[in-house]
C-alpha positions as CSV (number, residue, x, y, z in Angstrom):
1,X,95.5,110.0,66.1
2,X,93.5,112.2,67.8
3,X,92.6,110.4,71.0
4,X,96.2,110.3,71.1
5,X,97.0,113.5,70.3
6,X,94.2,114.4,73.5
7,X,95.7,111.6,75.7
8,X,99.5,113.5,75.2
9,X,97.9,117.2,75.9
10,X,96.3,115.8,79.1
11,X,99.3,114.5,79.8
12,X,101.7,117.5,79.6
13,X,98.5,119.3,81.2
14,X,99.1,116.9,84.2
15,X,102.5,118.2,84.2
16,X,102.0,121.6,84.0
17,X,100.1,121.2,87.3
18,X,103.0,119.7,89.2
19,X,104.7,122.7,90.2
20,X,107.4,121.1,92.1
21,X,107.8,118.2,89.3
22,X,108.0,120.0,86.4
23,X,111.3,122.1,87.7
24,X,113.0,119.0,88.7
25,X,112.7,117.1,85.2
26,X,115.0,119.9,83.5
27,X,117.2,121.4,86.3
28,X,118.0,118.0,87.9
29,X,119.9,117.2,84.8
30,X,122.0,120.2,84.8
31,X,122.5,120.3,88.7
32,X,124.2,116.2,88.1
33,X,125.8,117.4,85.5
34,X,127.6,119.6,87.9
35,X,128.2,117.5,90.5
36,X,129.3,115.0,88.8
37,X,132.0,117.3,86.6
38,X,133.2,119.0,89.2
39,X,132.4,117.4,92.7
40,X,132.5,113.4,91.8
41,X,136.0,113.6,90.0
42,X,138.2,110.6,90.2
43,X,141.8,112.5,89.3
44,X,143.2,112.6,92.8
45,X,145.3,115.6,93.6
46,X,147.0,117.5,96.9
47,X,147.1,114.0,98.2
48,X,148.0,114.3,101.8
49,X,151.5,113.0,102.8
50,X,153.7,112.5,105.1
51,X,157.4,112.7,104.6
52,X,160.6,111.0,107.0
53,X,163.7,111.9,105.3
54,X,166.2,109.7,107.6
55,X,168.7,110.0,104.6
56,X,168.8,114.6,104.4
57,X,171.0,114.3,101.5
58,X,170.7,116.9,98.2
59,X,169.3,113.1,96.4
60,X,166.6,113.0,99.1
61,X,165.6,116.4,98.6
62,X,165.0,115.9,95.3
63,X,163.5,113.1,95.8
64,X,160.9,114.6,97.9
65,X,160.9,117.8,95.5
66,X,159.9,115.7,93.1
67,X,156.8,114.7,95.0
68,X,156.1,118.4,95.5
69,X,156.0,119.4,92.0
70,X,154.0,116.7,90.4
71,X,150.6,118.9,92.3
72,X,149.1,115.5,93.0
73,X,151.1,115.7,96.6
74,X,151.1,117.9,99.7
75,X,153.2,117.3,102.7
76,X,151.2,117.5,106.1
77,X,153.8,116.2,108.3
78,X,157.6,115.3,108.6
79,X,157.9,112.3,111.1
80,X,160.8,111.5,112.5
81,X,160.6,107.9,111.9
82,X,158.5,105.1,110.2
83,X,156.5,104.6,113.7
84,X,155.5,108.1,113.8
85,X,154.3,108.1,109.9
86,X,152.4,105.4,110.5
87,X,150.8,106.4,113.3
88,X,149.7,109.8,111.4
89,X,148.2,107.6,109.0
90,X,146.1,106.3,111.8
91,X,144.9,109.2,112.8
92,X,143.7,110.2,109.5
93,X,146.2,113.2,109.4
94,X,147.4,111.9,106.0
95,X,146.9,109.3,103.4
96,X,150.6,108.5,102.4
97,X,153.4,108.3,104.1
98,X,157.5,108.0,102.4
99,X,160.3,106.8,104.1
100,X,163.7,107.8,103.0
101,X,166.1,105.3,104.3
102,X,169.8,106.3,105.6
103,X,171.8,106.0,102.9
104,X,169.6,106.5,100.0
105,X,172.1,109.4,98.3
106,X,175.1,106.9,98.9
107,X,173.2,104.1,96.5
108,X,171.8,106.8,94.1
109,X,175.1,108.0,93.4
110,X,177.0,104.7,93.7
111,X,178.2,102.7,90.7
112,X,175.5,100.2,88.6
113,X,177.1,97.2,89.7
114,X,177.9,98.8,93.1
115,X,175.8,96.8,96.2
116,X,174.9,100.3,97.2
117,X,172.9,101.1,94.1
118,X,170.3,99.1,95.9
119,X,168.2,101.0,98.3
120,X,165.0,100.5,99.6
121,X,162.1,103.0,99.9
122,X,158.8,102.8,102.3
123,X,155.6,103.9,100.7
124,X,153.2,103.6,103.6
125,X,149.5,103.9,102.3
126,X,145.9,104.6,104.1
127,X,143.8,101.3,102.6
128,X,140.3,102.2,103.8
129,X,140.2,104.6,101.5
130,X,141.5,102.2,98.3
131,X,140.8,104.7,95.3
132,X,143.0,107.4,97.0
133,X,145.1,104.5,98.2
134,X,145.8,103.0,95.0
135,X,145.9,106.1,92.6
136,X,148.7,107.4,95.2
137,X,150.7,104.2,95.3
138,X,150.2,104.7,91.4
139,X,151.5,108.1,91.5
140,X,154.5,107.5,93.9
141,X,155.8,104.7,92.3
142,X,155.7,106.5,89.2
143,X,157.8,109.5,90.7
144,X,160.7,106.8,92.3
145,X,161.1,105.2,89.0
146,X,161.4,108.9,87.0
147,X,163.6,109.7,89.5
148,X,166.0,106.5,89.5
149,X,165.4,106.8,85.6
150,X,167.1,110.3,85.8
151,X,170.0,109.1,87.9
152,X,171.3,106.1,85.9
153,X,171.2,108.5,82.8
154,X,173.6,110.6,84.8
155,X,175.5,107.5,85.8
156,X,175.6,106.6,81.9
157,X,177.0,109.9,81.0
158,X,179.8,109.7,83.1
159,X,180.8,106.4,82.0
160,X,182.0,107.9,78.5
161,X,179.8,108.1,75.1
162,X,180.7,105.1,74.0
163,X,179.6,103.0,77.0
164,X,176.7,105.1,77.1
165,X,175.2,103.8,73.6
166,X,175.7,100.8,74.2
167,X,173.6,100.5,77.3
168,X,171.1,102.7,75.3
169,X,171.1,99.9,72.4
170,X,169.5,97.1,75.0
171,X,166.9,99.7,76.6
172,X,163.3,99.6,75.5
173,X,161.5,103.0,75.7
174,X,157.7,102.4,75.0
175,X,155.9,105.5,73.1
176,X,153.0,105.9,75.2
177,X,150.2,107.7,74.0
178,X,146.5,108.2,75.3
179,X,143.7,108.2,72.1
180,X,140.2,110.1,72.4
181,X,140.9,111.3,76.4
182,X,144.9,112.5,76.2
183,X,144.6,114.0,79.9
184,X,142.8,111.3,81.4
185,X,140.1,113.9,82.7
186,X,137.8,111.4,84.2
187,X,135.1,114.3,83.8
188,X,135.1,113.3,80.4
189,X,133.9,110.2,81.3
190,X,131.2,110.9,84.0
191,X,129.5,113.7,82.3
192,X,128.3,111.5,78.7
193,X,127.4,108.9,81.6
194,X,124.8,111.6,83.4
195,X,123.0,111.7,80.2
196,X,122.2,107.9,80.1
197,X,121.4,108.1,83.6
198,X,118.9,111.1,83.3
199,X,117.1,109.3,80.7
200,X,116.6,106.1,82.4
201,X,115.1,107.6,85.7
202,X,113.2,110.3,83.6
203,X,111.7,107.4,81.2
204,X,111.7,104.8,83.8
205,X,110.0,106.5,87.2
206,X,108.3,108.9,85.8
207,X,106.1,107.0,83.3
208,X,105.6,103.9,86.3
209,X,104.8,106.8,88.4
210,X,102.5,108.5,86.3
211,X,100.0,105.4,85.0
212,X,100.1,104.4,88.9
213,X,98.7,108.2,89.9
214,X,96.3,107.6,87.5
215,X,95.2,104.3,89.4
216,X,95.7,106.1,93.1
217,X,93.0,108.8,91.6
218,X,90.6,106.1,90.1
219,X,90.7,107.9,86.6
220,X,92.5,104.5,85.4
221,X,88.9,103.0,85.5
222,X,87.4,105.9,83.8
223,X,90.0,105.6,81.0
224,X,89.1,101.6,80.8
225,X,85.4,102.5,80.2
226,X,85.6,105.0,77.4
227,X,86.1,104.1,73.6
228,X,90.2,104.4,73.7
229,X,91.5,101.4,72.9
230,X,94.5,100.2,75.1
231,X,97.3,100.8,72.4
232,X,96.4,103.9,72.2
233,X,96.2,104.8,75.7
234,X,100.2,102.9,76.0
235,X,101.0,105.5,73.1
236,X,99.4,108.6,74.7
237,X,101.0,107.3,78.0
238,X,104.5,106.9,76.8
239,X,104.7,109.6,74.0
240,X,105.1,112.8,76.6
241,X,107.8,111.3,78.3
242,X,109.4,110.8,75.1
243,X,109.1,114.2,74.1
244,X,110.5,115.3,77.2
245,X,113.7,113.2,77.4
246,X,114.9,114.7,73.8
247,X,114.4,118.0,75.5
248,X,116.8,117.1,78.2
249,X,119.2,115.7,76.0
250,X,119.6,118.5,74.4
251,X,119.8,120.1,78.0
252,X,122.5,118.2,78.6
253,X,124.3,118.4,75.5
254,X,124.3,122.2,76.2
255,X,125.3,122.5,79.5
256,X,128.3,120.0,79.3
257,X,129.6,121.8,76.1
258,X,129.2,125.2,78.2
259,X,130.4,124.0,81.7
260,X,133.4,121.9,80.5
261,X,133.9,122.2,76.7
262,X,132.7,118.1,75.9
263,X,130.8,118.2,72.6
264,X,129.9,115.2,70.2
265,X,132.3,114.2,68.2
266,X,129.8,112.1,66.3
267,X,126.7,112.3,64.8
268,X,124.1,114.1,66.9
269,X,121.5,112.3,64.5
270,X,123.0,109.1,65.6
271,X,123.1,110.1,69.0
272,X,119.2,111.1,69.2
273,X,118.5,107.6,67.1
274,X,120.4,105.1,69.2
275,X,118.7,107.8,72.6
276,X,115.5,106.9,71.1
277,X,116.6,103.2,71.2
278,X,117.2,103.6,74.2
279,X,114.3,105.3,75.9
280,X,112.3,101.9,74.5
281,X,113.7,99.7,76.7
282,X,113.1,102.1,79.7
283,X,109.7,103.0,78.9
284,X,109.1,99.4,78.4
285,X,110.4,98.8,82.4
286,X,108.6,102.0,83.8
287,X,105.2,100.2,81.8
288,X,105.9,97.4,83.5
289,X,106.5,98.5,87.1
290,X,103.1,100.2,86.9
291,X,101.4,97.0,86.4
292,X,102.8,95.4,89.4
293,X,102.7,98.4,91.2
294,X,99.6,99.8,93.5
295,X,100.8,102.8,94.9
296,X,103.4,105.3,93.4
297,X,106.0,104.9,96.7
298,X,105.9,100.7,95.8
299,X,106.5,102.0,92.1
300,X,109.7,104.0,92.9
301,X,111.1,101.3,95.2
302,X,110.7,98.7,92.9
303,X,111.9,101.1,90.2
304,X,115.1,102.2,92.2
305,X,116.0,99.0,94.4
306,X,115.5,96.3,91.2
307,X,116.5,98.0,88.3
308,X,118.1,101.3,88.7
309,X,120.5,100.8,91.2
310,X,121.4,97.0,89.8
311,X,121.9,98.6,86.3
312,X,123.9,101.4,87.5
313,X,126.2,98.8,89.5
314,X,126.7,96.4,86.6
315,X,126.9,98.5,83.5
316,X,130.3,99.7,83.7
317,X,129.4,103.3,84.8
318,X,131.1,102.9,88.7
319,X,133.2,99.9,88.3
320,X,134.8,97.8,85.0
321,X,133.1,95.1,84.0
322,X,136.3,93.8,83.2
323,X,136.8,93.6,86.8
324,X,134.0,91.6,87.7
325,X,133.5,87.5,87.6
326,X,132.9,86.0,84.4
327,X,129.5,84.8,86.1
328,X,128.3,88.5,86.7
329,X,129.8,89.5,83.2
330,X,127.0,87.4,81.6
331,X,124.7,88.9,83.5
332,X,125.2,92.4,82.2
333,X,124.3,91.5,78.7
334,X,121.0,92.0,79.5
335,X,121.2,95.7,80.9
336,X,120.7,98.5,78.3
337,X,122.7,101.1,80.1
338,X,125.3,98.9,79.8
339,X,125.2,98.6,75.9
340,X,124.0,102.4,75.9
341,X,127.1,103.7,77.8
342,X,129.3,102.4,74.9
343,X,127.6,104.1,72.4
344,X,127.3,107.1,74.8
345,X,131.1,107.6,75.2
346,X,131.3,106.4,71.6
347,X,129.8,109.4,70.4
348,X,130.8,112.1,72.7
349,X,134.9,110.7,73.1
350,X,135.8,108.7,69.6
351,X,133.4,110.4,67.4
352,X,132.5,106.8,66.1
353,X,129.4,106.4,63.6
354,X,126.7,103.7,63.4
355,X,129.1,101.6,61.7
356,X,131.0,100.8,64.7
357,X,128.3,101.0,67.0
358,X,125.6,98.0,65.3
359,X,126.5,95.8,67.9
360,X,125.2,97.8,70.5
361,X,122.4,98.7,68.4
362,X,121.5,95.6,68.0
363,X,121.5,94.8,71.3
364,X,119.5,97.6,72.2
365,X,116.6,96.8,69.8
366,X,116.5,93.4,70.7
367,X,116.3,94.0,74.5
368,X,114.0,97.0,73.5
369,X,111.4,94.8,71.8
370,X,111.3,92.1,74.5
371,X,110.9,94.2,77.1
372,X,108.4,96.3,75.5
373,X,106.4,93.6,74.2
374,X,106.3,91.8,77.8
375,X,104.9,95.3,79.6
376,X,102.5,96.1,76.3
377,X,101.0,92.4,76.7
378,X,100.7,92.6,80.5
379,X,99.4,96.2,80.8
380,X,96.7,95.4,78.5
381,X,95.8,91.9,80.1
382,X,95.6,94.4,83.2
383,X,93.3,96.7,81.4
384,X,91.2,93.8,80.1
């Protein structure tokens, strides 16, 4: 214990040296945590529109009032026709364009059987940009149908009470309601998704980086030649790193409870436990990077071009997994951040316990020990 104990000291004495490192390991967290909070936020609002209202009747104005007042639209322009609209689009002026039709007010206050209740809106929509493209679309559509909603309840009203319940009797209303994120704030997504990212690159780089310094200075060799035995000098190796990670978590858990009110809703014993879980698989990588590694720029490419950035991709954290092909789905199995992002929002959103997360566990300490098992054998065939 004590070589390892004097392995970890000159460790963090290492640290201490690295003036411009040791800043970024603990205000890099919190400077992500506010990007990605406030800057990186995926509820689109003030979405730039264009409006040609061919119909100027009180229905289209409160059609387009309706637009107005949902705050996720702002009207740039007023073409006259759909040529012009589309043409803004073009130019980037705005993202969405609506084109009220002559005699939109005629079919909206026109009978239910009438042939004039039938009218036909133009959404016009920017699709090289298909988040904002999609999420207004979304948004519009949603708008038209409260709208025509609110004007076949008025129709119903003026057929008489009677008529009016019956119709009523053959609708289906579904009772919608959002569990564990009731705004949809996708902040409250991102930010429990910054800590899993901070941990991998912390655990990950920085320990591949480190043991490869150590081979760039030639004290590797002088290490090699003294009594410690290579477990210990893994140990030594990976222990700071350790330490320093469940400093940042609890960075991180302070500064998104301060910045944007998200706490754990779960355990915070089970979130440093299954964090620790975690950081095994991670260290286990960074170990093994360093072995293959003879320089610390080849270790951070290799770190960020094969694993990081392919984890990040496939884990769920920018796009669904869902969404992808059955073929790429099986490969995600065998990415931690992928299992750890479950348990991640598990804790902070649903306030979920161990019992539902053992899956996930599992998975994590069965990817954990093969991963750390493969780097422990090859760095110390290396050191051999």
């Amino acid at each position: 214990m004590r070589t390892i104990a004097f392995i970890i000291r000159k460790e963090f004495q290492q640290l201490r040296r690295d003036r411009r490192l040791l800043p970024l390991i603990f205000l890099a967290p919190v400077v992500q945590i506010i990007l990605l909070g406030y800057a990186a936020n995926m509820d689109v609002k003030d979405i730039p529109m264009a409006v040609c209202d061919q119909d100027r009747t009180a229905e289209s104005r409160a059609l387009v009032e309706a637009f107005l007042a949902s705050g996720s639209f702002a009207i740039r322009a007023r073409p006259v026709d759909a040529r012009a609209a589309e043409a803004g689009i073009e130019r980037g002026t705005c993202s969405l364009a609506l084109i009220i039709p002559p005699g939109y007010g005629r079919s909206q206050s026109a009978g239910p059987r009438s042939a004039l209740s039938r009218s036909a809106l133009q959404l016009l929509a920017d699709g090289s940009e298909s988040q904002s493209a999609a999420i207004g679309l979304t948004y519009a559509t949603l708008i038209v149908s409260q709208q025509a909603a609110a004007r076949a309840a008025e129709r119903l009203a003026a057929l008489g009470p009677a008529a009016a319940t019956a119709v009523r009797a053959t609708r289906v209303l579904p009772a919608v309601r959002v569990l564990f994120n009731p705004t949809l704030a996708s902040r409250n997504f991102m930010v429990p998704g910054v800590l899993a990212m901070v941990l991998m690159i912390i655990t990950m780089v920085l320990t591949s980086l480190s043991i490869v310094k150590e081979k760039e200075k030639g004290t590797l060799e002088q290490l090699i030649v003294t009594p410690i035995t290579p477990r210990q000098l893994i140990i030594g190796k990976l222990a700071p790193f350790v330490l320093i990670s469940l400093v940042v978590i609890t960075l991180v858990l302070g500064a998104s409870l301060a910045l944007f009110g998200l706490s754990v809703r779960g355990s915070l014993l089970v979130l440093y436990a299954l964090s620790l879980l975690f950081m095994l698989t991670t260290l286990g990588l960074g170990l093994f990077i360093s072995t293959i590694s003879r320089s610390q720029q080849q270790a951070m490419m290799i770190a960020v071009f094969f694993f990081i950035m392919p984890m990040v991709i496939l884990s769920g954290f920018v796009f669904p997994i869902e969404s992808m092909p059955v073929a790429i789905q099986a490969v995600t199995y065998v990415f931690p951040l992928r299992w750890y992002f479950v348990i991640i929002r598990g804790l902070f959103l649903k306030g979920v316990g161990f019992a539902e997360l053992w899956k996930e566990s599992a998975a994590l300490a069965a990817i954990g020990l093969v991963v750390i098992a493969g780097a422990v054998l090859r760095f110390r065939k290396r050191l051999e």
